[in-house]
C-alpha positions, 0 to 999 in steps of 0.5 A: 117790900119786894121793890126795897133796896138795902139788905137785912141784918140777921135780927132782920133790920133793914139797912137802907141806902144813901139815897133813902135818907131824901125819902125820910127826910121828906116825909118827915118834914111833913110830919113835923111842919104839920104838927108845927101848924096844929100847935096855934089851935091847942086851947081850952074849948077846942075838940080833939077831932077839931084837931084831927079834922085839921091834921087830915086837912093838911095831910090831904093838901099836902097831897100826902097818905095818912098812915093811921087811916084804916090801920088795924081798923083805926079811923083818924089821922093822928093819935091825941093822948090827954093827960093820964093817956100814954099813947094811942087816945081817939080823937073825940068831941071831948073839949080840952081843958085849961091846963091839960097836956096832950100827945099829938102823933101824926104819921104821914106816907110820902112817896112810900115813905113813913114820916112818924113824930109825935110831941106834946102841947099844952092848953092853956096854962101849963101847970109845974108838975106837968112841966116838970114831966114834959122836960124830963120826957123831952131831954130823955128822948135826946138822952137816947138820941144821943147814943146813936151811933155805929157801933153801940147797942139798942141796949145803949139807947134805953139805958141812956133813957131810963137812967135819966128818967129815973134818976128825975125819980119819974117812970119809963112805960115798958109797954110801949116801944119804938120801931123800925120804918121806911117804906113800911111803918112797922118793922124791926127792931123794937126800939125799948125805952129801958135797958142794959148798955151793951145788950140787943143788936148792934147799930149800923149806918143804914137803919132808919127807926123812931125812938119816942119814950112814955114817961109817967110821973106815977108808976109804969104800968098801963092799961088798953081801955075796952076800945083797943086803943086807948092806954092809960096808966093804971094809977091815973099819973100824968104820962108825957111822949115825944117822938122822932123818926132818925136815921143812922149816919156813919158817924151817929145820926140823923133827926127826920123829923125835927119842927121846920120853925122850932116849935117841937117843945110846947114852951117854944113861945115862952 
């Protein structure tokens, strides 16, 4: 973007601004405060392009871009994963089922800045199992968010990731990344969700990117169904995704994209 202020590291992460932080922060509020809205309609009987219908509403009355509309050819305004579904599912007229879980992943364009968060829903009754994969995938996110600041590694973040999910014995998908955004919604650097502490580049106060581990209770491997989309595991294991936009502050960082009502984890009633 000509118009971007800030400078490039040599592994070409964008640092930006104090001022940039406002930007973030609203598009990401939007995001969450959208996804905070969707969460009464998650239940049995209900369609995912029900759910997405709703989402594009919203983004619309908010006066807001959806940045997943026409990306690469895509046609919706969110990404709804069900079950063994890692990441990417197309809204459809599938109906959900008691008991199933689902990603919902929004991104929103606000004043040219991406706001990008996903969490997971359930509907109807939430089995153990599933339960079990939804807290380990939400608190290793915050594992990872945890070791954000000036100074550690991108390599720090996975580690911290990967060793949580692995010693609750469930898998990190590597197919999958985090990324870099701002005023673009895909830059570097791809943010993994496994790796040695210490190793990739280095933090600095500035760089704005998502962290949002894939976990599945099964083995790792994926595979992107005939529609270019959709990826599954490969052994048909429930998979579960969180997501949050964050930027690095001079001391660690800041979410942009936390629930306005406390709503980012699907027990929030209970």
């Amino acid at each position: 973007m000509d118009d971007y202020r800030g400078r490039l590291t040599k592994d070409g992460i964008r640092i930006h601004e104090d001022a940039d932080f406002a930007g973030m922060h609203a598009a990401g509020k939007l995001a969450a405060q959208i996804l905070d809205n969707i969460a009464p309609l998650v239940v049995p009987g209900v369609t995912t392009e029900a759910l997405d219908k709703a989402i594009e509403d919203q983004v619309n009355a908010a006066g807001a871009t959806s940045a997943t509309i026409g990306y690469k050819g895509y046609k919706h305004a969110s990404c709804i994963s069900i079950n063994h579904v890692v990441c990417h599912g197309i809204p459809s007229a599938k109906t959900l089922k008691d008991g199933d879980i689902l990603n919902i992943d929004v991104t929103v364009i606000v004043d040219g800045w991406f706001g990008d968060t996903s969490r997971m829903y359930v509907a109807g009754k939430l089995p153990r199992k599933a339960e079990r994969l939804i807290q380990v995938t939400h608190d290793a996110l915050f594992k990872g968010i945890e070791a954000v600041k000036p100074g550690n590694t991108f390599g720090d973040i996975g580690h911290a990731i990967q060793a949580y999910v692995e010693a609750h014995r469930m898998s990190v998908v590597r197919d999958f990344c985090g990324h870099g955004l701002g005023r673009v919604f895909h830059a570097p650097p791809n943010v993994l969700h496994y790796g040695r502490e210490g190793s990739g580049p280095v933090l600095e106060e500035g760089m704005f990117f998502t962290i949002e581990p894939m976990v599945n209770l099964g083995r790792p491997e994926t595979k992107v169904l005939a529609d270019d989309w959709t990826a599954v595991t490969r052994d048909k294991s429930l998979s579960a995704q969180f997501e949050h936009s964050i930027g690095v502050t001079a001391t660690g960082c800041e979410i942009f994209t936390l629930s306005p009502s406390g709503r980012f984890h699907p027990t929030y009633e209970l």
